[in-house]
C-alpha positions in Angstrom: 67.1 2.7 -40.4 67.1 5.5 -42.9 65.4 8.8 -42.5 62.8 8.0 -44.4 61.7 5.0 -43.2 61.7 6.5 -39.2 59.7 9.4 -40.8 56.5 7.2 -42.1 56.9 4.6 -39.0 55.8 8.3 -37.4 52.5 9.2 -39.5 49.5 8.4 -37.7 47.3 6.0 -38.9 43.9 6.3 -40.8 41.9 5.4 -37.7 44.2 7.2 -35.2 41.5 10.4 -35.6 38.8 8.0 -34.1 40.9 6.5 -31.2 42.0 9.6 -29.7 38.5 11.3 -30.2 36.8 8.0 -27.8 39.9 7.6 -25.6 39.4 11.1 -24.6 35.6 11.0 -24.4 35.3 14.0 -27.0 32.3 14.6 -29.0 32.2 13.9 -32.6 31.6 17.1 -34.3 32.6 18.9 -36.8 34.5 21.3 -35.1 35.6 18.5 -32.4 37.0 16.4 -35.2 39.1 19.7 -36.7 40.4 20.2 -33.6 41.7 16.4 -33.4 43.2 17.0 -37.1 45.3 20.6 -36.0 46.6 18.7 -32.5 47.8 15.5 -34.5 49.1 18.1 -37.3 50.3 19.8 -34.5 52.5 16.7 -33.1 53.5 15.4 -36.2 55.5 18.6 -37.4 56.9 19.5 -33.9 57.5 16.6 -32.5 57.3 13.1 -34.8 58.5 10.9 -32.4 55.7 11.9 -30.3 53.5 10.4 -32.8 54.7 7.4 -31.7 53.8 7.5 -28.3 50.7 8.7 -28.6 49.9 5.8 -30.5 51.4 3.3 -28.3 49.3 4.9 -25.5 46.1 5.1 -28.2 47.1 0.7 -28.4 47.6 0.3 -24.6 44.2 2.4 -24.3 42.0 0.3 -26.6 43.5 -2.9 -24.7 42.1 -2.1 -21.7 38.5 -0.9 -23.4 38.3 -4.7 -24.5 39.2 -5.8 -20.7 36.6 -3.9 -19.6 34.4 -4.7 -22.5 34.9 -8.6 -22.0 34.0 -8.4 -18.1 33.9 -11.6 -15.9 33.1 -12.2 -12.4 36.2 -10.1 -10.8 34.7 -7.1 -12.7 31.7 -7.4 -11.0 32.8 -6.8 -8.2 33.4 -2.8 -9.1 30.4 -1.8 -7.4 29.6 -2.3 -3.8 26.0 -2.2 -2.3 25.8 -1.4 1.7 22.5 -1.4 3.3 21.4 -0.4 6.9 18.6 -0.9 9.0 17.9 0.3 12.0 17.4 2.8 15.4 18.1 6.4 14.6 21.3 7.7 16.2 19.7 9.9 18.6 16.5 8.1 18.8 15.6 6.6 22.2 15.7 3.4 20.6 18.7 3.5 20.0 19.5 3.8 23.5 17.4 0.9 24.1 14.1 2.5 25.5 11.7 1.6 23.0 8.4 0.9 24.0 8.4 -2.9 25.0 4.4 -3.6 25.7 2.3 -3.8 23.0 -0.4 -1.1 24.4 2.4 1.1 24.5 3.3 1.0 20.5 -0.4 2.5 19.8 0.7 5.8 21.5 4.3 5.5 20.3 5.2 5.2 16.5 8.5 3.1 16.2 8.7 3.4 12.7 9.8 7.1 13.3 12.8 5.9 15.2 14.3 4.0 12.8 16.2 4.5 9.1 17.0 2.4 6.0 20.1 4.2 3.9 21.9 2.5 1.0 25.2 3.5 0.4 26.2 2.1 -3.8 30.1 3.0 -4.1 33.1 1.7 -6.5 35.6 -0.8 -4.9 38.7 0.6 -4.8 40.2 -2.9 -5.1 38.4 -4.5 -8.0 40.2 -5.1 -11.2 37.7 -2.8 -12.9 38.4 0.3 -11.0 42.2 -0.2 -11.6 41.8 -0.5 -15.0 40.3 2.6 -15.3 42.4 4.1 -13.1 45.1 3.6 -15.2 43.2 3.8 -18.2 42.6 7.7 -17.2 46.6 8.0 -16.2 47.2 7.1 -20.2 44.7 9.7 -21.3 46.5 12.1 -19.4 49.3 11.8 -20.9 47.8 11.3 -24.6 46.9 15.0 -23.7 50.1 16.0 -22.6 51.2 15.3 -26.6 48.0 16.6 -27.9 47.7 19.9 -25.7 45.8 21.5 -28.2 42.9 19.0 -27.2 42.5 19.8 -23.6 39.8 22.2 -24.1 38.0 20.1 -25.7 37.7 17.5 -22.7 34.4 17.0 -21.1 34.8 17.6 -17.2 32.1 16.4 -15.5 31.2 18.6 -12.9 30.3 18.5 -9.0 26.1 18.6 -9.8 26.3 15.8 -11.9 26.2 17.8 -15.1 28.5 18.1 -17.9 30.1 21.1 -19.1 32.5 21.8 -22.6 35.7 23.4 -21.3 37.3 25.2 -23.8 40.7 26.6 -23.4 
C-alpha cells in the first residue's frame, strides 16, 4: 500500500458531515455544521488514521439506527407498564378494618383509602435498550476523536428540559 493510496482511504466521505451531526444528536445549523467541518478538519490533519475510525464507528452507528428503525416484536418489549390498585399503605384498610356493612360506607368514604399509580419504565433487558446502550457507548467514543464537538452536544437535563452546552 503506498502512501498515497492509505492517505485517501483516510478522507471522509461526502456524507460523513451528516452522519456525525445525527449520530451525535446535534442541531443542523449554520454554526453547528462549521463546527462538524473544523472537528473532522481537525482529525484529518492530526490524526488520519482516526478518520478511519470514526467512520467505522459512523457505519456501526447507522447499523443499529436501521435495527431500531425496523423494530419487531422483541423491540416492543422496551417499555414496561406496571399498574397498582389498591388500600393505601397507612390506610386502615390496609390493615384490614374497612368498613364491612353497608350502612357503615355512607359515613365512611373508601374511595379515600385507596390509590391507583402507574409506573411506565424501559426494560433493561430488551433488545432495544441494549442497542441503544451501545449505540450511545459508540457516540462516546466518536467524540473522543472529534473533541472539538463536545460542546456542541445536547444534554438533556434533570427537569426534562434541554440545554446547549458549549465548551
Amino acid at each position: 500500500m503506498t502512501l498515497s493510496t492509505s492517505l485517501s482511504a483516510s478522507n471522509w466521505q461526502p456524507n460523513d458531515q451528516e452522519l456525525i451531526r445525527s449520530a451525535l444528536g446535534l442541531l443542523a445549523t449554520v454554526p453547528c455544521l462549521d463546527a462538524i467541518s473544523r472537528a473532522m478538519a481537525d482529525l484529518e490533519q492530526q490524526h488520519p488514521p482516526g478518520v478511519l475510525q470514526a467512520r467505522r464507528l459512523l457505519d456501526a452507528i447507522g447499523q443499529i439506527d436501521l435495527q431500531l428503525l425496523a423494530g419487531g416484536p422483541e423491540f416492543e418489549q422496551a417499555v414496561q407498564k406496571q399498574s397498582f390498585s389498591g388500600p393505601l399503605a397507612t390506610s386502615s384498610a390496609a390493615a384490614g378494618e374497612a368498613p364491612l356493612q353497608k350502612a357503615d360506607v355512607i359515613a365512611y368514604d373508601t374511595t379515600l383509602l385507596r390509590t391507583e399509580s402507574e409506573k411506565v419504565f424501559a426494560n433493561p433487558a430488551s433488545t432495544a435498550a441494549a442497542y441503544l446502550l451501545q449505540r450511545r457507548r459508540w457516540s462516546d467514543q466518536l467524540l473522543l476523536l472529534l473533541p472539538g464537538l463536545r460542546g456542541w452536544v445536547v444534554v438533556a437535563q434533570g427537569n426534562g428540559t434541554t440545554a446547549m452546552e458549549r465548551g
